[in-house]
C-alpha positions in Angstrom: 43.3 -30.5 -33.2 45.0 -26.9 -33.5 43.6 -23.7 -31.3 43.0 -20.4 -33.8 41.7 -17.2 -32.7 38.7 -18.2 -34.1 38.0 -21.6 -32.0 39.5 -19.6 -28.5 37.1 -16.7 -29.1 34.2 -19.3 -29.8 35.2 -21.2 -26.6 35.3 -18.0 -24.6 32.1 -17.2 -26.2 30.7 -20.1 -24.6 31.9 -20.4 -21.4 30.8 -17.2 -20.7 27.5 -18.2 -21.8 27.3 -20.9 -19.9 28.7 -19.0 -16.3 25.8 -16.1 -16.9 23.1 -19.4 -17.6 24.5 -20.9 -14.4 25.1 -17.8 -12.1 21.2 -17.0 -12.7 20.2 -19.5 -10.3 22.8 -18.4 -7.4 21.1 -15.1 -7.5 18.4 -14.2 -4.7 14.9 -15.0 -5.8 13.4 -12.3 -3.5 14.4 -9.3 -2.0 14.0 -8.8 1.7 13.0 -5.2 3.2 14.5 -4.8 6.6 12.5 -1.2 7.6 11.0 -1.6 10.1 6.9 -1.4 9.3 4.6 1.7 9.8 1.1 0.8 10.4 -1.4 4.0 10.5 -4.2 2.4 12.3 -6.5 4.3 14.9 -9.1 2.9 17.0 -11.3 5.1 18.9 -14.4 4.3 21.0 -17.7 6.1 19.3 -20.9 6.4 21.6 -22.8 5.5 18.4 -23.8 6.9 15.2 -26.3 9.8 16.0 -24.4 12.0 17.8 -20.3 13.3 17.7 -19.1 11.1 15.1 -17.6 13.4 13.0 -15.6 14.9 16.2 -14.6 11.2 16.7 -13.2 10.8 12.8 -11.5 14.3 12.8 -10.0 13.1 16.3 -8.7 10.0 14.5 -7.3 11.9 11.4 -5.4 14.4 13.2 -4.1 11.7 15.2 -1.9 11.3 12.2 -0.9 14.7 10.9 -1.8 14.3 7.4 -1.8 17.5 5.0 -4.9 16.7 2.4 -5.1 20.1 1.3 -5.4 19.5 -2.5 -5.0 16.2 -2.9 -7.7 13.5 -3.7 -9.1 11.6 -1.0 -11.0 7.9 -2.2 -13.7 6.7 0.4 -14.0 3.5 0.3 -17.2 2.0 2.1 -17.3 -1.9 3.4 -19.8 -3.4 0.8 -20.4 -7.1 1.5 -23.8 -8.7 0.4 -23.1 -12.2 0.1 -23.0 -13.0 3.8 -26.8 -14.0 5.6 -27.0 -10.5 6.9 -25.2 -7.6 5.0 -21.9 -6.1 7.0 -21.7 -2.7 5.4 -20.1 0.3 6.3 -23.0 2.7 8.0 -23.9 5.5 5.9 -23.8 8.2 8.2 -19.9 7.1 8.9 -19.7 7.6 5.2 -21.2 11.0 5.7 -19.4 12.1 9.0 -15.8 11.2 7.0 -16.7 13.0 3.4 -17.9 16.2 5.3 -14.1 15.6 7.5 -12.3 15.6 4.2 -13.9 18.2 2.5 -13.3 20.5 5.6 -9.7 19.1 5.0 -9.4 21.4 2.0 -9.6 24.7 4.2 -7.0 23.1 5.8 -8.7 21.8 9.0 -6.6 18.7 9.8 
């Protein structure tokens, strides 16, 4: 059997096929991210919910630094129904954190 340009170009055609094929599954399946993590999570001790608690959420926010001022802030309230008893968030912590945002405009965290 002779070697032409033609059949060397097809072979090299082919093996190189075949090495892309076959290098696909040497190649990492996952990526790793070695920062290290930032949680933003603040706990703070409220006497209850009739008196101070928006003091307590602006205390938590500034803890923080966050500049809001024109962005849009999403509440998003605990909603769960299909337990026994409902485990919702309270509505005057809903009320308490909008009024801490929308004082966030004026620039007050």
């Amino acid at each position: 059997m002779s070697i032409n340009r033609r059949r060397a170009l097809g072979a090299a055609v082919a093996a190189a096929a075949t090495v892309g094929i076959e290098a696909r599954s040497f190649w990492p399946q996952h990526s790793v991210d070695y920062r290290r993590a930032q949680s933003r999570v603040a706990v703070l001790n409220a006497e209850g919910y009739s008196h101070g608690l928006e003091e307590t959420v602006l205390r938590g926010l500034n803890l923080f630094r966050i500049d809001l001022r024109g962005m849009c802030v999403l509440l998003k309230p605990n909603l769960v129904e299909d337990l026994p008893e409902p485990v919702n968030t309270n509505p005057v912590l809903i009320g308490a954190a909008a009024r801490c945002f929308c004082g966030s405009e004026r620039g007050a965290l």
